[in-house]
C-alpha positions as CSV (number, residue, x, y, z in Angstrom):
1,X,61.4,-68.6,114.7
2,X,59.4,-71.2,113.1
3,X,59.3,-74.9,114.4
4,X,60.8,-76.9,111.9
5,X,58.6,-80.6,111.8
6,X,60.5,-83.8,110.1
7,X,59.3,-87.3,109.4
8,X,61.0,-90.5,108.8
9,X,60.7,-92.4,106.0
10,X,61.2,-95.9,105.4
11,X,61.7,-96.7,101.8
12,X,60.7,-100.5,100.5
13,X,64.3,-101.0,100.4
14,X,64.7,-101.0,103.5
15,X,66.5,-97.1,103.7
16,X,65.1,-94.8,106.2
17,X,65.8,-90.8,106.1
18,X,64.3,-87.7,107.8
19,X,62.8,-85.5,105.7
20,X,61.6,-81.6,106.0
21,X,57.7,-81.3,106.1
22,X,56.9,-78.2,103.9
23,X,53.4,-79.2,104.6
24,X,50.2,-81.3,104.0
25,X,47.6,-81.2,101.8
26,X,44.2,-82.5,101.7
27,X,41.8,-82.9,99.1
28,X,38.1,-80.8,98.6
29,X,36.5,-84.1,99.5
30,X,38.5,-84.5,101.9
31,X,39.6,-88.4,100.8
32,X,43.2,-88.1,99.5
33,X,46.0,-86.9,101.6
34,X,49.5,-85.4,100.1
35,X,52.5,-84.8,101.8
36,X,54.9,-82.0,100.3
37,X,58.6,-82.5,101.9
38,X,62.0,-81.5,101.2
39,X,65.2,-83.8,101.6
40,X,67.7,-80.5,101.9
41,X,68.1,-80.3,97.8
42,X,68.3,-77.0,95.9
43,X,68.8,-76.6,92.3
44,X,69.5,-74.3,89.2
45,X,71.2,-71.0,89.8
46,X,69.2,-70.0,92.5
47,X,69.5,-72.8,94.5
48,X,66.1,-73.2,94.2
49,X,64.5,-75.8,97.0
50,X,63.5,-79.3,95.3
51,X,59.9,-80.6,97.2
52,X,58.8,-83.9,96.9
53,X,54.8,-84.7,96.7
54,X,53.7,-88.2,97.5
55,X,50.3,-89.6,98.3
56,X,49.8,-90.5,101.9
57,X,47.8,-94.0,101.8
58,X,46.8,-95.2,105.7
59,X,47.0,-99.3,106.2
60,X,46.3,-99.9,109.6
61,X,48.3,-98.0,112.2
62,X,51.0,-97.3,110.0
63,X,51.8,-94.5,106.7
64,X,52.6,-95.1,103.1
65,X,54.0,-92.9,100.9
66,X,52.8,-93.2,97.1
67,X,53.9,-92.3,94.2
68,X,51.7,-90.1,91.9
69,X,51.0,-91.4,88.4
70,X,47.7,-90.3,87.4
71,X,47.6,-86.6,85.5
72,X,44.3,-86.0,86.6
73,X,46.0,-86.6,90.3
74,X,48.9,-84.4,89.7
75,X,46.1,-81.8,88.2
76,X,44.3,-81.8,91.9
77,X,47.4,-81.6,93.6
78,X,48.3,-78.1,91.5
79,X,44.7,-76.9,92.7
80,X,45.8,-77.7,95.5
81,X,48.8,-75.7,95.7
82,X,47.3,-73.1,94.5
83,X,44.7,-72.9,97.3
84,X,47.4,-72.3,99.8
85,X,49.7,-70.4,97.6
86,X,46.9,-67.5,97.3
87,X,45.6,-67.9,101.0
């Protein structure tokens, strides 16, 4: 069976939760960073898993999670996707 990997997040708030890492991604030029993560949601009548995407901006020794705003990120981030979902 799988290892399952979690990270904590601290939101600007001040609350902190693990999270499920689905996995990373990484951009063709290699500058951007995503991480895809669940929080244990499903969905619809499936139950279809909800992931979270969020920009992973390094300031010093320490991770920042960013929101996406930019359709031309969001666009990259399909690509992206799509790269691993056809691998």
């Amino acid at each position: 069976m799988e290892e399952r990997e979690y990270v904590t997040i601290r939101h600007q708030d001040g609350n902190v939760e693990d999270v499920l890492v689905v996995t990373y991604l990484v951009s063709d030029d290699s500058l951007k960073n995503y991480l895809v993560y669940s929080k244990g949601e499903s969905q619809g009548l499936d139950n279809d898993q909800v992931i979270y995407i969020s920009k992973i901006i390094e300031n010093r020794e320490l991770l920042y999670l960013e929101e996406i705003k930019e359709d031309e990120e969001w666009q990259e981030v399909q690509h992206l996707l799509k790269k691993i979902a056809n691998a």
